[in-house]
C-alpha positions in Angstrom: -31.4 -6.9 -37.8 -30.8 -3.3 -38.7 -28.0 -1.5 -36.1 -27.4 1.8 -35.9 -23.9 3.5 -34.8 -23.4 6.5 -33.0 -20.3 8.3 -33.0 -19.4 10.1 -29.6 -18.6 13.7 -29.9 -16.9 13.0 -26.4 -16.0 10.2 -24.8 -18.4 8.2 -22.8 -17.4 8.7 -18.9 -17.1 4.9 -17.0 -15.3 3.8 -20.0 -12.2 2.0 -19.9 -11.0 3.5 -23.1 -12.2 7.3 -21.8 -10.0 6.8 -19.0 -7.1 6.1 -20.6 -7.8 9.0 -23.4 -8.2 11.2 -20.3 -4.6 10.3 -18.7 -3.4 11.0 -22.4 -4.7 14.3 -22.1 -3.8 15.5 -18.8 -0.7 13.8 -18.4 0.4 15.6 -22.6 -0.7 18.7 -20.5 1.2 18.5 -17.5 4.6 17.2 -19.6 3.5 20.7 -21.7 3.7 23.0 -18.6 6.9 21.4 -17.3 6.2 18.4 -15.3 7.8 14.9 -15.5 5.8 12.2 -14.7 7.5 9.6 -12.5 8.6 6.3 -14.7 7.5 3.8 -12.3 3.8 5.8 -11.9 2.2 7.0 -14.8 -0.4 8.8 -12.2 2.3 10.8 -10.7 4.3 13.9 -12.1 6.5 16.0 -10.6 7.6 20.0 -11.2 9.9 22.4 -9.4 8.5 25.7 -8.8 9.6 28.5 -6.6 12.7 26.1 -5.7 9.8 23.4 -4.2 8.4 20.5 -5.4 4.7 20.3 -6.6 3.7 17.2 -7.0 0.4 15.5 -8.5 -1.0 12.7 -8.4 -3.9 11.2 -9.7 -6.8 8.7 -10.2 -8.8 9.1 -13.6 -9.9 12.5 -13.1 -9.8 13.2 -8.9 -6.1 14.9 -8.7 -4.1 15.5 -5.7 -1.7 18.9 -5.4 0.6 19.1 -3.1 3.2 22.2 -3.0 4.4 24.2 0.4 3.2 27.3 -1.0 -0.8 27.5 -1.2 -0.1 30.3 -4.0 1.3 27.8 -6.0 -1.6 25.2 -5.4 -3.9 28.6 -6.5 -2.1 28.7 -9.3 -2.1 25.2 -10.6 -5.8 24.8 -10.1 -6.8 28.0 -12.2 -4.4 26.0 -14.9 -6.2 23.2 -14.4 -9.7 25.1 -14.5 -8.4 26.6 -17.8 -8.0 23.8 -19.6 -10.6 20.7 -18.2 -13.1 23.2 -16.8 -14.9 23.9 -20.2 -17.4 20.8 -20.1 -18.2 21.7 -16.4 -16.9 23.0 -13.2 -14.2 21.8 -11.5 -14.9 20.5 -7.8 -12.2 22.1 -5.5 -11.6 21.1 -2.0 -9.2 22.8 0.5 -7.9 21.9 4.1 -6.2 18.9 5.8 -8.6 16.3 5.7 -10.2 15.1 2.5 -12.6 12.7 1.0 -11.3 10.9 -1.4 -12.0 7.7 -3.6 -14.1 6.5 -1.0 -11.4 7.2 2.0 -10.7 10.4 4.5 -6.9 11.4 4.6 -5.9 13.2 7.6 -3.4 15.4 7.4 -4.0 17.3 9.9 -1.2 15.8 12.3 2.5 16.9 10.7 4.0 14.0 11.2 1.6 11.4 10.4 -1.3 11.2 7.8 -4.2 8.8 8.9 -6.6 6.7 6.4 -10.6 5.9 7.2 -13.3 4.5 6.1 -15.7 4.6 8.5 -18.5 6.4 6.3 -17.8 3.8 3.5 -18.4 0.8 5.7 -21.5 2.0 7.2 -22.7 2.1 3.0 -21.5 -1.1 3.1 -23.1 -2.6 6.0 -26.8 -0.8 5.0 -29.0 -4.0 4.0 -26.9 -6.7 4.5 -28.9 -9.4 5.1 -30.3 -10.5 8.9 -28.1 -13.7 9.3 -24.8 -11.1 8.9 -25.9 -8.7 12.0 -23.6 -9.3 14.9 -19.7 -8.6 15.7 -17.2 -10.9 15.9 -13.4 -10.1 17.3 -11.3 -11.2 14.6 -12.2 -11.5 10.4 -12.0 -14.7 10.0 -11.6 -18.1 12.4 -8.9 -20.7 11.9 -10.2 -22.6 9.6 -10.5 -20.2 7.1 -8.4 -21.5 4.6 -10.4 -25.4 5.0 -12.6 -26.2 2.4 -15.6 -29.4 2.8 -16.5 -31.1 -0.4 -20.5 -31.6 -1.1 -21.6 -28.1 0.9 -24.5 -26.8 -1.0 -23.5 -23.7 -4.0 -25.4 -20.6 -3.0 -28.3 -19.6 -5.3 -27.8 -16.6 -7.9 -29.2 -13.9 -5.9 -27.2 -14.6 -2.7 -23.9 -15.7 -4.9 -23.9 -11.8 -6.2 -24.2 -10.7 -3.2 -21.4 -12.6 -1.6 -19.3 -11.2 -4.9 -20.2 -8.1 -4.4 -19.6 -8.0 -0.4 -16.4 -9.5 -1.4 -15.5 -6.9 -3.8 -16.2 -4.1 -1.2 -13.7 -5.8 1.0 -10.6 -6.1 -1.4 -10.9 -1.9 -2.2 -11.3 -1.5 2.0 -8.6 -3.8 2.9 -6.0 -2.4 -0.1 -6.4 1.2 1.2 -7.2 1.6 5.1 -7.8 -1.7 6.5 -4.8 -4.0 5.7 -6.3 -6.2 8.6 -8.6 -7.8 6.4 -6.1 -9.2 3.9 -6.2 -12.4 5.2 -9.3 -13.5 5.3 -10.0 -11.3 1.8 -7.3 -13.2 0.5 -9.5 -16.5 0.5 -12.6 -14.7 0.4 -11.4 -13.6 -3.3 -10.9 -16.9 -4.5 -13.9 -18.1 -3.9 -16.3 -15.6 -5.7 -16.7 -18.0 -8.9 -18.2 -20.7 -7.1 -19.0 -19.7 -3.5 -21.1 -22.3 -1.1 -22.7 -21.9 1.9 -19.2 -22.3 4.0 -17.9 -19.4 2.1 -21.3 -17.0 2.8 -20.5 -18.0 6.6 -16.9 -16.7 6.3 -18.0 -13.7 4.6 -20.6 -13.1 7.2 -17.9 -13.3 10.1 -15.3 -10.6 8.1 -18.2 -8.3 8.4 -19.4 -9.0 11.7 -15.6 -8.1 12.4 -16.0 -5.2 10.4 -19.2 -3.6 12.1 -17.1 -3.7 15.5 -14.3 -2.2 14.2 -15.1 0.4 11.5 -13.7 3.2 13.5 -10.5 2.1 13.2 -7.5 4.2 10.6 -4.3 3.7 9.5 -1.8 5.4 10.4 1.3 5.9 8.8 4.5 7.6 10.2 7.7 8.1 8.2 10.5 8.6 10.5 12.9 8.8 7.6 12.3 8.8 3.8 15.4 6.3 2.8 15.5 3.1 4.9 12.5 1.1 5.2 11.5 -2.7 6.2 9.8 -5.8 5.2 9.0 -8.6 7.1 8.3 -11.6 4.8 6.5 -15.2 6.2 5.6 -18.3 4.2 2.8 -20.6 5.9 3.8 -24.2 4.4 1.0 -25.9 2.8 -1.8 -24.4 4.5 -4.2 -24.3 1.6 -6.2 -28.0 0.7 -4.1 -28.4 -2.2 -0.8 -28.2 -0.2 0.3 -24.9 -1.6 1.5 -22.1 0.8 0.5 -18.7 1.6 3.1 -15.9 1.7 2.6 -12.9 3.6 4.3 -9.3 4.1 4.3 -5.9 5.4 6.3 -2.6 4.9 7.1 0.1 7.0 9.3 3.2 6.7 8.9 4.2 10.3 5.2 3.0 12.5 1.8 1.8 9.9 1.8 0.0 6.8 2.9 1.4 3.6 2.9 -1.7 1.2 2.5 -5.9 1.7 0.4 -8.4 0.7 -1.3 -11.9 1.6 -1.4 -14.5 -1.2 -1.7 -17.9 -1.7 1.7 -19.1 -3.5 1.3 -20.3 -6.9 4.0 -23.5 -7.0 3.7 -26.0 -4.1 6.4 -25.8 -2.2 8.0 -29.5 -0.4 9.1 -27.8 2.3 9.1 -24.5 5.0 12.2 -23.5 3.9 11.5 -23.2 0.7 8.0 -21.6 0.7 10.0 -18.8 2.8 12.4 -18.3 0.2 9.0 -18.5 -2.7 7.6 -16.0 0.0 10.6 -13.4 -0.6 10.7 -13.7 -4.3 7.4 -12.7 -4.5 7.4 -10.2 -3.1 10.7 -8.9 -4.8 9.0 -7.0 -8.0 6.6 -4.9 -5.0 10.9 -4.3 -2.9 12.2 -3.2 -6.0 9.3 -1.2 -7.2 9.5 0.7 -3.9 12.7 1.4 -4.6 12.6 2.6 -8.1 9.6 4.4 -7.3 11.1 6.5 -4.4 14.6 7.6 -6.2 12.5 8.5 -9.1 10.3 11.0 -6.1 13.9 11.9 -5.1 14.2 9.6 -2.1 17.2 7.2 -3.1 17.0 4.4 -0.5 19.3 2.4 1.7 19.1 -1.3 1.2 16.1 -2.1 1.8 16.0 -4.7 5.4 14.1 -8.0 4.4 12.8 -9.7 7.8 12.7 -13.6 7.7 12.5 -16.0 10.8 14.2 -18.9 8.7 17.8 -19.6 9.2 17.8 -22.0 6.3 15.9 -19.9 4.0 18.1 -16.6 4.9 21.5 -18.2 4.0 19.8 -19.3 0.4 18.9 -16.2 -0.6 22.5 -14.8 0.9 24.6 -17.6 -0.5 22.7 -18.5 -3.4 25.1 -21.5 -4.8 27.0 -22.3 -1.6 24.3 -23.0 0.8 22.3 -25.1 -2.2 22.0 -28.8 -1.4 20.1 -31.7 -3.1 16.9 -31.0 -2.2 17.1 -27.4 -3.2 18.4 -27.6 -6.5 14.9 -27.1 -8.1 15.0 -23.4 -6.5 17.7 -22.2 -8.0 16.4 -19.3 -10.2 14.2 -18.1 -6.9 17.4 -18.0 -4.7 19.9 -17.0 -7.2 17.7 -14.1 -7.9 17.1 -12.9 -4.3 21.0 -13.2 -3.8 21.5 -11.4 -6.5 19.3 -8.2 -5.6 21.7 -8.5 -2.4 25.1 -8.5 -4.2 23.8 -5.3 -5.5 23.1 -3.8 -2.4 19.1 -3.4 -2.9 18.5 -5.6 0.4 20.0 -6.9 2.8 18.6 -10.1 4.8 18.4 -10.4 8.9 16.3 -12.7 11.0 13.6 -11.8 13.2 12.1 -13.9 15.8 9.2 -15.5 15.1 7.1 -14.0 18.3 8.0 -10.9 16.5 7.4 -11.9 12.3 4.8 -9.3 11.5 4.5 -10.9 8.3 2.9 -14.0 9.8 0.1 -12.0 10.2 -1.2 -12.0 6.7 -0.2 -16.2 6.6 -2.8 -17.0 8.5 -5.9 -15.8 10.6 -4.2 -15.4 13.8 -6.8 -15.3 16.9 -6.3 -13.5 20.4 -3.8 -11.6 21.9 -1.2 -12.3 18.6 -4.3 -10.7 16.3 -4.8 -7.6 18.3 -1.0 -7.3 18.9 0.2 -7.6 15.3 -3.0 -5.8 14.0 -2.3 -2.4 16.1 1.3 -2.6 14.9 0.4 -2.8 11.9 -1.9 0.0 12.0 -0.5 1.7 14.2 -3.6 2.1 16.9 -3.3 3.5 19.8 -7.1 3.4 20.4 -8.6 0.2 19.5 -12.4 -1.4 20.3 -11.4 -2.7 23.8 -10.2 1.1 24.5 -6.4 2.2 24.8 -4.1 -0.5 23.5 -1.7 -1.8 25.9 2.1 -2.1 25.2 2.7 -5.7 25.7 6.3 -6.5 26.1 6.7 -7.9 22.0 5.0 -4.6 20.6 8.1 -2.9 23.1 10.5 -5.1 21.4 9.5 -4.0 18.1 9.0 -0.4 18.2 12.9 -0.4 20.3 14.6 -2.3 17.5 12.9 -0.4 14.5 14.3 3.0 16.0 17.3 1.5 16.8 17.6 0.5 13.6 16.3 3.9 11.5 18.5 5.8 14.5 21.9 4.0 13.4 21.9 3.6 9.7 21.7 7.2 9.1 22.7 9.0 5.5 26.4 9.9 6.1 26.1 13.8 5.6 23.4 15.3 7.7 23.3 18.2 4.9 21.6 15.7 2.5 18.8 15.1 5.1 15.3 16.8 5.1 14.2 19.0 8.2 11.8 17.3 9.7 11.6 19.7 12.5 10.7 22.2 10.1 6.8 22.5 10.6 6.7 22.9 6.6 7.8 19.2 6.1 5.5 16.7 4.5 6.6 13.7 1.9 8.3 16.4 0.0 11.9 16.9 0.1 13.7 18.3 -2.9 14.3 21.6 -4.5 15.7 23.7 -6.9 15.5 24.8 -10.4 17.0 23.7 -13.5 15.8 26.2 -16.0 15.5 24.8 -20.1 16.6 20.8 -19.0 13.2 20.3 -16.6 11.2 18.9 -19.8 14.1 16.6 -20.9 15.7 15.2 -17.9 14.0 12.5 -15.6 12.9 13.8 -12.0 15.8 11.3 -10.4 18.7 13.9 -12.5 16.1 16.9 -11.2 16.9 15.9 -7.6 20.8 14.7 -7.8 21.0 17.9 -9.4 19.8 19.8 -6.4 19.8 20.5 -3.1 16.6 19.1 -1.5 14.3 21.3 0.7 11.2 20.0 2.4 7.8 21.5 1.1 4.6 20.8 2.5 1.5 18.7 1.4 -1.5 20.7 0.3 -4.0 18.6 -1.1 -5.6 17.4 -4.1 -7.8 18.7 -7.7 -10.9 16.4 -7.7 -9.7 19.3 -6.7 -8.6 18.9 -3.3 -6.1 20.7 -1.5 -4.5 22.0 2.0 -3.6 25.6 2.7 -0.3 26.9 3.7 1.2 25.9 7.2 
């Protein structure tokens, strides 16, 4: 049959190739007014003006600004408008608390920025289906990760929806609502084929979710260069024997980065789906790292938390704590010991009563859920009312400011003000005149002393003003 071809005079938005011609565009106009883009974030450049960093990031074409001078951000924009706002007008949003991709960043509290998604749950939750209505008090029950052979495959219509459901889930729980990892995790893997088992996991995740879709995350940083992960491997909770590995990151109270995931080798025993469990999650620890220097936040070894003895001394001693039956390991082992020999992290036990990480291994029920759950989101205010400091959460909260209290940079003079009402996740300063464009942002900061600036906002665009 005849065809015809149209050639676009523009590119066709949605697109996966307009989105990366867009990123070639902005990011070749940011590089040619003087900002680097961070190597280990393509969405993410970097410029020093006024002696303060502005920094912006971005996702396709909604942009963040953030500088501690609200001239600046002024500025910036009516560069921006310049160049992008010949098609059509740039949307511009100012304050502390923004919409964004679907979630409302509060930064209203200096110290802390909060994440919710309250108004994008209740879209989610319009027209389900009767047989979802209800709450339930946890995501998922435990047996979550159980499948039956010979349950009946749900029909077209209602195996899209559970997809789609599903879908909505997995961008919630990645952003504001780490809590549903868990039972995401299997929720995910089941989208191909889904039975009517499955629908009736789904439809407890959202009963969970219409009783708690109030809740935020909340993040706290009390220092920019030390932070912790606490690492757990279930063994050989899935039906075909393989493991699930879980972990959470913190650089003060709320999570920053972890993960839940079934492991992809069957392990033969505990010990060694902890150690899988830690080398899995190595490329996200060293990312972290790479990714802050390159912001100007050099990091500390990072802590790695594990409640294994057996698996702890592998990944320390590689070689000399190897036996027989742990031979087959080697490269996993040998790699984690390695990362420590170079001082990237350093490996200390944690009780298991107190393994954060065992939250995303398995769906925990009760008083362990709620417990790990507001630590990990830092709630203060949950659906039962004001959260109660149990004596574990005390434990927790003491020995992660004992720890970010003692192992301290050296000099205090390389230290941001964080009494300093201007301070935000910016920290460096200073100029360097005609080597900006050709230097990477790490030799901007060694090469200067680092002031704190303050977060303004963001070019969909969005932005705060001043103090």
């Amino acid at each position: 049959q005849s065809q015809i071809y149209c050639k676009l005079n523009v590119s066709l938005y949605g697109t996966l190739k307009a989105a990366l011609l867009f990123w070639k565009k902005l990011s070749g106009y940011l590089k040619g007014e003087g900002f680097i883009v961070n190597p280990y974030d393509w969405c993410v450049a970097n410029k020093v003006i006024n002696g303060k960093t502005c920094t912006i990031v971005w996702h396709v074409d909604d942009l963040k600004i953030s500088h501690a001078d609200s001239s600046v951000v002024d500025e910036v924009i009516e560069s921006l408008r310049s160049e992008f706002g010949k098609v059509g007008e740039l949307s511009v949003n100012r304050g502390k608390i923004h919409d964004y991709l679907g979630m409302e960043l509060d930064f209203s509290d200096e110290n802390s920025f909060t994440v919710s998604m309250e108004k994008y749950f209740d879209e989610v939750l319009r027209d389900l289906p009767e047989d979802m209505d209800g709450t339930a008090v946890t995501p998922a029950a435990e047996h979550l990760f159980k499948t039956r052979d010979g349950v009946a495959k749900l029909d077209d219509e209602r195996a899209a929806l559970f997809h789609r459901v599903t879908a909505q889930l997995l961008f919630a729980s990645q952003r504001a609502r780490p809590d549903l990892r868990t039972a995401v995790s299997f929720l995910t893997k089941r989208v191909q084929s889904p039975d009517e088992d499955d629908y009736k996991k789904l439809a407890r995740a959202i009963r969970y979710v219409r009783r708690t879709k109030f809740l935020r995350l909340k993040v706290e940083a009390h220092r920019l260069d030390k932070n912790h992960w606490f690492i757990d491997g279930a063994f050989a909770v899935h039906p075909d024997m393989k493991s699930h590995t879980g972990s959470y990151m913190t650089f003060g109270k709320g999570m920053v980065n972890g993960a839940s995931s079934a492991q992809k080798i069957n392990t033969t025993s505990s010990t060694e789906a902890e150690v899988v469990a830690v080398h899995d999650n190595m490329p996200a620890i060293l990312w972290t790292r790479y990714f802050m220097e390159a912001q100007g936040y050099p990091l500390e070894p990072s802590v790695v938390h594990q409640d294994n003895q057996s698996a702890i001394l592998l990944g320390t001693n590689g070689k000399g704590s190897s036996g027989k039956r742990t031979r087959h390991m080697n490269i996993r082992y040998f790699f984690v010991a390695d990362v420590q020999e170079r001082k990237e992290i350093t490996m200390e036990y944690c009780p298991t009563d107190e393994m954060i990480g065992d939250f995303f291994t398995k769906p925990l029920q009760g008083a362990k859920f709620r417990r790990f759950r507001n630590i990990i989101m830092n709630i203060t205010e949950d659906e039962n009312g004001t959260v109660d400091i149990d004596d574990i959460m005390k434990i927790h909260y003491k020995k992660m400011e004992d720890k970010l209290e003692h192992t301290g940079i050296e000099s205090k003079d390389e230290q941001c003000d964080t009494s300093s009402p201007e301070v935000s996740q910016e920290c460096v300063g200073g100029i360097i005149q005609d080597k900006v464009k050709t230097v990477s942002w790490a030799d901007v900061v060694r090469s200067n002393k680092r002031q704190p600036s303050v977060l303004q906002g963001s070019v969909d665009v969005k932005a705060n003003d001043g103090k």
